[in-house]
GUMIZA-271959 format. One record per residue (C-alpha): x, y, z; residue in three letters. Coordinates in steps of 0.001 Angstrom, whole numbers, plus 500000, padded with zeros to 6 digits. Example, Ala and Ser with C-alpha at 12.3 -4.5 7.8 and 13.67 -1.06 7.14 Angstrom:
! residues 2
512300495500507800ala 513670498940507140ser 
***
This chain:
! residues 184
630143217921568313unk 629784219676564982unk 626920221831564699unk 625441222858561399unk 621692223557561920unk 620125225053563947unk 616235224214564961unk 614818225791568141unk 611643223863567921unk 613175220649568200unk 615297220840571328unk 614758219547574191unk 613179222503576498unk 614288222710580336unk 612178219905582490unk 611339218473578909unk 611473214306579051unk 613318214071575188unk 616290215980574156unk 617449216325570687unk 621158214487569573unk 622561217416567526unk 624510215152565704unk 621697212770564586unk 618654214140565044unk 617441211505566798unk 615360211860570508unk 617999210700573314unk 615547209924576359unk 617554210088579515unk 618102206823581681unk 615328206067583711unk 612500207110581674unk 609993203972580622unk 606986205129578536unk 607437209161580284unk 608032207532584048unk 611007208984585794unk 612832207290588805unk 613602208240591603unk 616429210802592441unk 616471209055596254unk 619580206780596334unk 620787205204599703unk 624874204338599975unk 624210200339602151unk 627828199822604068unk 628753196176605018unk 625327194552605574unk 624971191612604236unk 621198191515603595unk 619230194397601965unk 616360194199600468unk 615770196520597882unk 613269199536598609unk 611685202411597279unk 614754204182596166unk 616700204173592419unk 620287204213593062unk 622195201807595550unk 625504202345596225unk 627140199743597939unk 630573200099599933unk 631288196450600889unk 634835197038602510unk 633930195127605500unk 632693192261603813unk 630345191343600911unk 626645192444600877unk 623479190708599300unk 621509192984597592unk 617868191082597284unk 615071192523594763unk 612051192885595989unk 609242190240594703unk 608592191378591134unk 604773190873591008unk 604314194497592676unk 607581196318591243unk 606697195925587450unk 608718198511585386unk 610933199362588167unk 614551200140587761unk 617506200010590332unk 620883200898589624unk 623519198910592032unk 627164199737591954unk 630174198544593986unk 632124202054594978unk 635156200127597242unk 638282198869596048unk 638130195708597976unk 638381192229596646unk 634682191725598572unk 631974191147596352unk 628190192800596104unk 625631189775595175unk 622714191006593429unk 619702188138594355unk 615834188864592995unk 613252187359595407unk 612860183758596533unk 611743182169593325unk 612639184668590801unk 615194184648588092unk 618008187581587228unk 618744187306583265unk 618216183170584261unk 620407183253587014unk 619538182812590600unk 622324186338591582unk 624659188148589860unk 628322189286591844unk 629795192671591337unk 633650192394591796unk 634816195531590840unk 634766198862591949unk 633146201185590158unk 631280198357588324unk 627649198411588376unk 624299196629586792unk 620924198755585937unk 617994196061586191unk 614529196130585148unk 611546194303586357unk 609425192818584125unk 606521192342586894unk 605732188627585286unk 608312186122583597unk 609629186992580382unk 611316184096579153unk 612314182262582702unk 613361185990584626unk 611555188601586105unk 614519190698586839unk 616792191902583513unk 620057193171583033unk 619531196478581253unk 622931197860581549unk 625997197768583257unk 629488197718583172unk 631666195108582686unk 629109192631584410unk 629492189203583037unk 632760190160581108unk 634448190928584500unk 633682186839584975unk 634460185548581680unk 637929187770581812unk 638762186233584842unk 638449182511584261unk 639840182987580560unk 642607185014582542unk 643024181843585040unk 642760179154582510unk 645950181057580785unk 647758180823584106unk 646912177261584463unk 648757176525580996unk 651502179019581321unk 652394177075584319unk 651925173445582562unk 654375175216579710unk 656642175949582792unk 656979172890583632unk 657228170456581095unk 659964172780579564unk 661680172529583089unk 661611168390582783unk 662981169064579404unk 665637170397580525unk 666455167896583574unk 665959165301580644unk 668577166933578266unk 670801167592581387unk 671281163873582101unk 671917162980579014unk 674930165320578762unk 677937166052580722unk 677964169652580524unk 676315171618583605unk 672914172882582787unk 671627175526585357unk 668245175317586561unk 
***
Protein backbone atom coordinates (compact mmCIF):
# COMPACT_ATOMS: atom_id res chain seq x y z
CA UNK A 1 0.00 0.00 0.00
CA UNK A 2 1.50 3.35 -0.92
CA UNK A 3 0.78 6.02 1.37
CA UNK A 4 0.97 9.65 0.42
CA UNK A 5 -1.49 11.61 2.64
CA UNK A 6 -2.11 11.62 5.54
CA UNK A 7 -5.75 12.66 7.14
CA UNK A 8 -6.43 11.78 10.80
CA UNK A 9 -9.98 12.87 10.61
CA UNK A 10 -10.93 10.48 8.13
CA UNK A 11 -9.83 7.13 9.51
CA UNK A 12 -11.62 4.81 10.76
CA UNK A 13 -11.37 5.23 14.80
CA UNK A 14 -11.16 1.93 17.05
CA UNK A 15 -14.93 0.34 17.45
CA UNK A 16 -15.77 2.80 14.48
CA UNK A 17 -18.35 0.87 11.82
CA UNK A 18 -16.36 2.57 8.41
CA UNK A 19 -12.73 2.50 7.85
CA UNK A 20 -10.97 4.53 5.34
CA UNK A 21 -9.14 2.54 2.01
CA UNK A 22 -5.84 4.49 2.03
CA UNK A 23 -5.46 3.80 -1.38
CA UNK A 24 -8.86 5.15 -2.60
CA UNK A 25 -10.35 7.05 -0.26
CA UNK A 26 -13.27 5.33 -0.35
CA UNK A 27 -15.33 3.93 3.12
CA UNK A 28 -14.64 -0.04 3.22
CA UNK A 29 -17.56 -1.23 5.65
CA UNK A 30 -16.57 -4.55 7.08
CA UNK A 31 -18.65 -7.79 6.18
CA UNK A 32 -21.60 -8.07 8.08
CA UNK A 33 -22.66 -4.61 8.49
CA UNK A 34 -26.32 -3.80 6.71
CA UNK A 35 -27.43 -0.16 7.22
CA UNK A 36 -24.87 0.02 10.82
CA UNK A 37 -26.19 -3.72 12.02
CA UNK A 38 -23.39 -6.00 12.99
CA UNK A 39 -23.68 -9.89 13.18
CA UNK A 40 -23.05 -11.94 15.35
CA UNK A 41 -19.47 -13.02 16.50
CA UNK A 42 -21.29 -16.54 17.87
CA UNK A 43 -20.43 -19.25 15.26
CA UNK A 44 -21.18 -23.01 16.01
CA UNK A 45 -18.73 -25.80 14.08
CA UNK A 46 -22.19 -28.70 13.17
CA UNK A 47 -20.19 -32.28 12.73
CA UNK A 48 -22.00 -35.00 10.64
CA UNK A 49 -25.70 -34.22 11.25
CA UNK A 50 -27.57 -34.29 8.59
CA UNK A 51 -30.33 -31.80 9.54
CA UNK A 52 -29.65 -28.34 11.08
CA UNK A 53 -31.63 -25.77 11.05
CA UNK A 54 -30.09 -22.60 11.07
CA UNK A 55 -30.19 -20.50 14.46
CA UNK A 56 -29.29 -17.46 16.04
CA UNK A 57 -25.65 -17.58 15.30
CA UNK A 58 -23.48 -15.93 12.08
CA UNK A 59 -20.89 -18.34 11.17
CA UNK A 60 -21.48 -22.19 10.53
CA UNK A 61 -18.79 -24.26 10.07
CA UNK A 62 -19.56 -27.49 8.89
CA UNK A 63 -17.15 -30.66 9.14
CA UNK A 64 -19.12 -33.27 7.13
CA UNK A 65 -16.41 -36.14 7.24
CA UNK A 66 -18.88 -38.61 8.31
CA UNK A 67 -21.30 -37.92 5.81
CA UNK A 68 -23.07 -34.92 4.19
CA UNK A 69 -25.13 -32.41 6.28
CA UNK A 70 -28.30 -30.27 5.31
CA UNK A 71 -27.99 -27.00 6.41
CA UNK A 72 -31.86 -25.59 6.35
CA UNK A 73 -32.55 -21.63 6.68
CA UNK A 74 -34.81 -20.72 8.87
CA UNK A 75 -38.34 -19.37 7.37
CA UNK A 76 -37.41 -15.94 6.00
CA UNK A 77 -40.56 -13.98 7.04
CA UNK A 78 -38.93 -13.42 10.66
CA UNK A 79 -35.05 -13.40 9.66
CA UNK A 80 -35.22 -10.33 7.24
CA UNK A 81 -31.67 -8.85 6.79
CA UNK A 82 -30.01 -11.72 8.34
CA UNK A 83 -26.74 -13.07 7.20
CA UNK A 84 -25.11 -16.60 7.70
CA UNK A 85 -21.88 -17.56 6.53
CA UNK A 86 -21.64 -21.58 5.83
CA UNK A 87 -18.38 -23.16 4.93
CA UNK A 88 -17.28 -26.78 4.36
CA UNK A 89 -13.79 -27.09 6.55
CA UNK A 90 -13.18 -31.19 5.64
CA UNK A 91 -11.41 -32.56 2.85
CA UNK A 92 -13.91 -35.20 2.13
CA UNK A 93 -15.67 -35.83 -1.10
CA UNK A 94 -19.13 -35.42 1.25
CA UNK A 95 -21.09 -32.58 0.43
CA UNK A 96 -22.82 -29.64 2.78
CA UNK A 97 -26.47 -28.84 1.17
CA UNK A 98 -27.53 -25.47 1.92
CA UNK A 99 -31.79 -25.70 1.82
CA UNK A 100 -33.95 -22.30 2.86
CA UNK A 101 -37.31 -23.27 4.45
CA UNK A 102 -40.11 -25.39 3.00
CA UNK A 103 -41.33 -23.12 0.28
CA UNK A 104 -38.58 -20.72 -0.10
CA UNK A 105 -36.15 -20.16 -2.87
CA UNK A 106 -32.02 -19.84 -2.61
CA UNK A 107 -30.87 -17.48 -5.68
CA UNK A 108 -34.09 -19.65 -7.51
CA UNK A 109 -32.93 -22.81 -6.46
CA UNK A 110 -34.56 -25.12 -4.06
CA UNK A 111 -30.43 -25.87 -2.18
CA UNK A 112 -27.20 -25.14 -3.02
CA UNK A 113 -24.12 -28.10 -2.36
CA UNK A 114 -20.78 -27.11 -1.06
CA UNK A 115 -18.16 -29.66 -2.40
CA UNK A 116 -15.11 -28.29 -1.43
CA UNK A 117 -13.25 -27.67 1.48
CA UNK A 118 -12.64 -24.51 2.42
CA UNK A 119 -15.47 -23.35 0.08
CA UNK A 120 -18.16 -21.38 1.52
CA UNK A 121 -21.49 -19.16 0.59
CA UNK A 122 -22.49 -15.80 2.69
CA UNK A 123 -26.44 -15.52 2.22
CA UNK A 124 -28.79 -12.84 2.89
CA UNK A 125 -32.41 -12.86 3.63
CA UNK A 126 -34.51 -10.71 2.00
CA UNK A 127 -37.52 -11.33 4.62
CA UNK A 128 -40.16 -11.29 1.44
CA UNK A 129 -39.49 -12.53 -2.28
CA UNK A 130 -37.32 -10.55 -4.33
CA UNK A 131 -37.66 -11.79 -7.66
CA UNK A 132 -38.77 -15.68 -6.89
CA UNK A 133 -36.00 -16.08 -3.60
CA UNK A 134 -35.98 -15.07 -0.24
CA UNK A 135 -32.57 -16.34 0.48
CA UNK A 136 -29.46 -14.66 -1.79
CA UNK A 137 -26.12 -15.56 -2.52
CA UNK A 138 -24.07 -12.60 -1.35
CA UNK A 139 -20.71 -14.09 -1.55
CA UNK A 140 -18.81 -17.04 -1.64
CA UNK A 141 -16.21 -18.90 -3.06
CA UNK A 142 -16.14 -20.83 -5.89
CA UNK A 143 -19.96 -21.73 -5.40
CA UNK A 144 -21.59 -22.38 -8.67
CA UNK A 145 -18.16 -22.36 -10.56
CA UNK A 146 -17.07 -25.42 -8.47
CA UNK A 147 -20.33 -27.06 -10.51
CA UNK A 148 -19.93 -25.64 -13.82
CA UNK A 149 -15.95 -26.69 -13.61
CA UNK A 150 -16.89 -29.99 -12.92
CA UNK A 151 -19.38 -30.96 -15.60
CA UNK A 152 -17.31 -28.83 -18.26
CA UNK A 153 -14.34 -30.93 -16.69
CA UNK A 154 -16.53 -34.30 -17.25
CA UNK A 155 -17.94 -33.45 -20.57
CA UNK A 156 -14.01 -33.13 -21.68
CA UNK A 157 -13.46 -36.63 -20.33
CA UNK A 158 -16.42 -37.92 -22.08
CA UNK A 159 -14.83 -36.72 -25.54
CA UNK A 160 -11.26 -37.41 -24.75
CA UNK A 161 -12.41 -40.88 -24.37
CA UNK A 162 -14.72 -40.88 -27.71
CA UNK A 163 -11.21 -39.40 -29.37
CA UNK A 164 -9.65 -42.57 -27.72
CA UNK A 165 -11.51 -44.64 -29.28
CA UNK A 166 -12.37 -43.96 -32.63
CA UNK A 167 -8.55 -43.36 -33.17
CA UNK A 168 -8.11 -46.96 -31.65
CA UNK A 169 -10.74 -48.44 -34.52
CA UNK A 170 -8.62 -46.45 -36.83
CA UNK A 171 -6.01 -48.15 -36.23
CA UNK A 172 -7.58 -51.86 -36.15
CA UNK A 173 -9.03 -50.55 -39.58
CA UNK A 174 -5.57 -49.57 -41.08
CA UNK A 175 -4.10 -52.77 -39.44
CA UNK A 176 -6.24 -55.11 -41.56
CA UNK A 177 -5.73 -53.59 -44.42
CA UNK A 178 -1.94 -54.07 -44.21
CA UNK A 179 0.39 -56.83 -43.58
CA UNK A 180 2.73 -55.19 -41.38
CA UNK A 181 2.15 -55.70 -37.45
CA UNK A 182 0.57 -52.72 -35.88
CA UNK A 183 0.78 -52.78 -31.98
CA UNK A 184 -2.11 -51.89 -30.04
Amino acid sequence: MKLTEFYPELQGRPGSNVALDMETRTPSIPPGYISGVMLQSSYITEEYVNNYTAADVAVILVDAARGGVIVTLPAAASHAGRFYYIKKVDSSNNNVVIRPASGEYLDGEDSLTIHLQYQFAQVLCSGTAVGDSYWHVIGGISVKLDELLDTLLNEQISLLAEVLNELRQGKLHLSSMSDADVEE
